[in-house]
C-alpha positions in Angstrom: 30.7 -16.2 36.4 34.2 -17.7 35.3 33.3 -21.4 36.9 30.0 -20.4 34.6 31.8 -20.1 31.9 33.5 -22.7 32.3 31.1 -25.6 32.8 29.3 -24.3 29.7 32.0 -24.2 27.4 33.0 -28.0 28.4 29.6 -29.3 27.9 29.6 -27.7 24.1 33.0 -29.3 23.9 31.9 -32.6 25.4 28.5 -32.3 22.8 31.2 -31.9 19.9 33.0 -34.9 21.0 30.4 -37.3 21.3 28.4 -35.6 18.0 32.3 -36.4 16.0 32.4 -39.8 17.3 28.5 -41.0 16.7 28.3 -39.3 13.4 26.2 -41.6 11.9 23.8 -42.2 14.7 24.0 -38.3 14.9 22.9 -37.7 11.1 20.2 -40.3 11.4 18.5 -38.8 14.3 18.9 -35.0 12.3 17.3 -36.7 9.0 14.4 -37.7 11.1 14.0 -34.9 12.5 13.8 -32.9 9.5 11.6 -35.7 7.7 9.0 -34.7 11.6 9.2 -30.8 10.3 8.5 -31.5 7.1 5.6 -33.9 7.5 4.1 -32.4 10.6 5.5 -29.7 12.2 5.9 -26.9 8.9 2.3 -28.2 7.7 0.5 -27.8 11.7 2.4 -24.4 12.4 3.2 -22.4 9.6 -0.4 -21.7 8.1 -1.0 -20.4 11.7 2.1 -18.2 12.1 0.6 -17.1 9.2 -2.6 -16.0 9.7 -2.5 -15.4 13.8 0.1 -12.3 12.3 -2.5 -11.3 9.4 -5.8 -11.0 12.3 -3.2 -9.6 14.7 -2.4 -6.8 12.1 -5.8 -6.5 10.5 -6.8 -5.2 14.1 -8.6 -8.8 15.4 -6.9 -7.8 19.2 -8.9 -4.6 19.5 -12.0 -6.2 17.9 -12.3 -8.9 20.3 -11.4 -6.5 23.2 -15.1 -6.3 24.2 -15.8 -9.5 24.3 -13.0 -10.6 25.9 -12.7 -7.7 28.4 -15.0 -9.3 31.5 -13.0 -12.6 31.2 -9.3 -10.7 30.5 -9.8 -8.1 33.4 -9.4 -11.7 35.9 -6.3 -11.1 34.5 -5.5 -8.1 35.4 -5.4 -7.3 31.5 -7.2 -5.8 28.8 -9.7 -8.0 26.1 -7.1 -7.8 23.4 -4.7 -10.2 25.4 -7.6 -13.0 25.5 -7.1 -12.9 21.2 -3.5 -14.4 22.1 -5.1 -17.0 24.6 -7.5 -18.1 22.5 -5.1 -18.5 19.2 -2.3 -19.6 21.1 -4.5 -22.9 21.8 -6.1 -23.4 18.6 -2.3 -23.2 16.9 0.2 -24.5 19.4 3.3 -23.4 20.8 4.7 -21.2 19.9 2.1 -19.2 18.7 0.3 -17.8 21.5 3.9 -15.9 22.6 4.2 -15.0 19.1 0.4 -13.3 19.4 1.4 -11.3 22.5 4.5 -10.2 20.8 2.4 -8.8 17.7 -0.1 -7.2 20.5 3.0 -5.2 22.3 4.4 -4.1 18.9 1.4 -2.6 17.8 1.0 -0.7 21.0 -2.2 -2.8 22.2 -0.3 -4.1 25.3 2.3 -2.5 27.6 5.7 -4.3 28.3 4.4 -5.8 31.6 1.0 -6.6 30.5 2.4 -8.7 27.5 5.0 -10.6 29.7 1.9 -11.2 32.4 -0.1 -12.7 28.9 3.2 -15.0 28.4 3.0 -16.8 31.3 -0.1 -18.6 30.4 -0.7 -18.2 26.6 1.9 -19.9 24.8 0.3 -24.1 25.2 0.3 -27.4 22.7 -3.3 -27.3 20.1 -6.5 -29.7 20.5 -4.6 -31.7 17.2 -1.7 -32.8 19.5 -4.0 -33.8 22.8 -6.7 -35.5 20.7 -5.0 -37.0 17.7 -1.2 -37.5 19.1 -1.7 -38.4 22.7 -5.5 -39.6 22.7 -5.8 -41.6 19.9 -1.9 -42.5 19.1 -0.8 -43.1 22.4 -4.1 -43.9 24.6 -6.1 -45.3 21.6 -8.9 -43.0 23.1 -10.6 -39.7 22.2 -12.3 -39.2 25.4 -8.2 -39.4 26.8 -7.5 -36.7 24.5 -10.5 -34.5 25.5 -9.8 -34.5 29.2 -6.3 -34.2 28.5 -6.8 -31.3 26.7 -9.6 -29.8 29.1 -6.6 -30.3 31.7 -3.9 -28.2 29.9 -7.0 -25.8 29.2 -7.6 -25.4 33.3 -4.4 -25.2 33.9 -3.4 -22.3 31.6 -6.1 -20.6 33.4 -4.8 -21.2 37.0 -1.4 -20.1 36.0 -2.9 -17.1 34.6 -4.2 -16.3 38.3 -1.2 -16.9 39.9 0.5 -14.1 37.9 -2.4 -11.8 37.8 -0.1 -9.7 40.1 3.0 -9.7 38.1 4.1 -6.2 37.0 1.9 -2.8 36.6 -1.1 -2.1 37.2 -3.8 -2.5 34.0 -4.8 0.5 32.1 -8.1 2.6 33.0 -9.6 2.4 29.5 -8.9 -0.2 26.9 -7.1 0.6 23.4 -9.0 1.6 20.9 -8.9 0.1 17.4 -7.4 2.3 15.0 -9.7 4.1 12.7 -7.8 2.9 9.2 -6.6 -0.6 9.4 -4.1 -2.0 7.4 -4.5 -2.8 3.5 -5.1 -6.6 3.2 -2.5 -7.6 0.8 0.5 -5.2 2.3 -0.4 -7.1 5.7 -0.8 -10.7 4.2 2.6 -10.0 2.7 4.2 -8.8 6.3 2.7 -11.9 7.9 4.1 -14.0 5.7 7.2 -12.7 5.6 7.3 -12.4 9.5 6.3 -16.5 9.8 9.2 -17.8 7.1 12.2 -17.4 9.3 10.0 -17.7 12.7 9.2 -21.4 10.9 12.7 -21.9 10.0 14.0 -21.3 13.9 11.2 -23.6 15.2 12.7 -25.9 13.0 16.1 -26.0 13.9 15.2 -25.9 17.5 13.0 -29.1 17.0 16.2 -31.3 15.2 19.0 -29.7 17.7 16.6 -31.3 20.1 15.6 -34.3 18.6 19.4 -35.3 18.3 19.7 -34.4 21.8 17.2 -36.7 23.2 18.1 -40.0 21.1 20.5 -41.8 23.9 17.6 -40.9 26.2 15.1 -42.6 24.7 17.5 -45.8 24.3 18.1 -45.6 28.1 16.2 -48.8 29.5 15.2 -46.8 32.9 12.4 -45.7 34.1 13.8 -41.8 34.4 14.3 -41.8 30.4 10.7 -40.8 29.0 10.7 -37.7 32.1 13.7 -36.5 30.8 13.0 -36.9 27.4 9.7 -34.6 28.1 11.9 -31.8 30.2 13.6 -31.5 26.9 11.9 -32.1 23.5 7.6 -33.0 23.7 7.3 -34.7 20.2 10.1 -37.2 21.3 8.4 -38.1 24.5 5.0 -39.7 22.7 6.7 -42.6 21.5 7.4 -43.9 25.1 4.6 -43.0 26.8 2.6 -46.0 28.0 -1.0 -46.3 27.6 -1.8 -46.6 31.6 -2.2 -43.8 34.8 1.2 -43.1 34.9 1.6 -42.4 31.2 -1.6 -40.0 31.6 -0.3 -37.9 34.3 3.4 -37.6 32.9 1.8 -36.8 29.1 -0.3 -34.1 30.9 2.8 -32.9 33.0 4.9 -32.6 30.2 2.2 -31.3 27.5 1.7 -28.1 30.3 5.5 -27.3 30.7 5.8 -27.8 26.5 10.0 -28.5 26.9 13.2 -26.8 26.3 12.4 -27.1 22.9 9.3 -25.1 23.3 11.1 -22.6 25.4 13.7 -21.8 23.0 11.3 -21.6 20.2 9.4 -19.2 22.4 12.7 -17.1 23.1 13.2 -17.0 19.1 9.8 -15.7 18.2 10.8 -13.3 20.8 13.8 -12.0 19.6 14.4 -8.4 18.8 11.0 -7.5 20.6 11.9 -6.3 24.1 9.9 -8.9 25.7 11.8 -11.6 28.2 11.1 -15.3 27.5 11.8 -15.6 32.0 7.9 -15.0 32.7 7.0 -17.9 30.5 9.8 -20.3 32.0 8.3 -19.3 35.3 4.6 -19.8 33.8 5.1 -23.5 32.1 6.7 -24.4 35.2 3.7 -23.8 37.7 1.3 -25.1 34.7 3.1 -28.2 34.4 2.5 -28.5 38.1 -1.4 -28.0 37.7 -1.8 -30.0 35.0 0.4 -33.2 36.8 -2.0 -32.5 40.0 -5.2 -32.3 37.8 -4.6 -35.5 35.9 -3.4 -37.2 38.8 -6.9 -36.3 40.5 -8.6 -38.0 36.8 -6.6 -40.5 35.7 -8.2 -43.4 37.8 -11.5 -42.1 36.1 -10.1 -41.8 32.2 -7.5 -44.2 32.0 -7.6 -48.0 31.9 
């Protein structure tokens, strides 16, 4: 635990050191980062913060519980957990753990069932894989669409692989409660909730942007991989339009990034749930999702 310690407290020492003497470099990389939140990252994610909280409160977990149920009970969990599948693709990361967070404080999932739900519902939006990677990087829709049907399948798999993580699920699914919340007293919650959520997703995404700027000026062929481990965004830039740049966008889209994790552990403070099942879950889904497009990319790509 001391040696621990120890190696940790040199590598924010050694961080210090090299942020004091490339200062300028430094504050360049931190204003473009902020310019990124500000043009795409606060616009893309905090209208959905937003409103996933509002249905999550307004009772949409227990009203889609029916529907949901057949597919959910694969799971091992009840249909309320497939409303933070479903919205945790449509807005991005990290909004599907921030769903399953909202469904165990209001009592619609147990502890284990809601960390089971993390390991496969907190994944990147349609707008990254079609718009970002398809057409920016791949100059191709039809490369978007597959990539995204890949990080689609691959939730799913990971999904099954934990199916058997924790308690077993209940006998009779939670009912939704017989007086909702007022609309406006719940609007103003959400909101409320989603303001310093944003502002953490935000500082996570510069820390990390300044993190990876040496990386992406390393002229090897490890530089864009590492770049992914740590922060997505910075990764699409040097991804090459070509097999290998389709199976490493899809590897890195499923296991989101240090970034992604951290933002997941914020929107997870305070609520009792462990970020540790989603580490484990991105990890096997970025191992689908690197096998799947490796299977398709001599069929998509160029």
């Amino acid at each position: 635990m001391k040696a621990l310690r120890r190696t940790n407290l040199l590598l924010c020492a050694a961080l210090l050191v090299w942020f004091l003497a490339d200062a300028a470099n430094v504050r360049r990389a931190a204003s473009d980062a902020l310019k990124l939140c500000a043009a795409s990252v606060i616009p893309a994610l905090f209208p959905f913060l937003v409103v996933t909280g509002l249905l999550i409160s307004l009772g949409f977990g227990a009203l889609v519980s029916p529907t949901l149920a057949p597919l959910m009970s694969l799971y091992r969990l009840p249909g309320s957990a497939g409303s933070a599948v479903l919205l945790g693709l449509l807005g991005g990361y990290p909004v599907g753990a921030r769903t399953a967070a909202d469904l165990y404080r209001l009592g619609l999932l147990t502890k284990k069932e809601a960390e089971r739900l993390l390991t496969f519902c907190n994944n990147a939006n349609p707008a990254f894989f079609i718009s970002v990677l398809g057409n920016g990087v791949f100059h191709s829709t039809r490369a978007g669409v597959w990539l995204l049907l890949i990080h689609i399948l691959a939730a799913l798999l990971t999904g099954l692989v934990f199916r058997g993580h924790g308690d077993a699920p209940r006998t009779r699914p939670p009912a939704l409660p017989d007086t909702p919340p007022e609309f406006f007293p719940a609007f103003v919650e959400a909101v409320g909730n989603a303001a310093p959520a944003m502002l953490r997703v935000c500082a996570f995404v510069v820390f990390f942007s300044v993190l990876v700027r040496p990386l992406r000026d390393w002229n090897s062929p490890a530089a864009a991989p590492c770049v992914g481990l740590l922060e997505l965004f910075s990764l699409t830039p040097m991804l090459t339009p070509d097999a290998r740049g389709f199976v490493l966008a899809s590897l890195c889209a499923g296991w989101g990034g240090v970034s992604a994790l951290a933002q997941t552990a914020a929107v997870l403070e305070n609520t009792g749930l462990s970020v540790r099942p989603c580490l484990r879950g991105k990890a096997v889904q970025a191992a689908f999702s690197g096998l799947l497009a490796a299977a398709l990319c001599a069929s998509v790509t160029p």
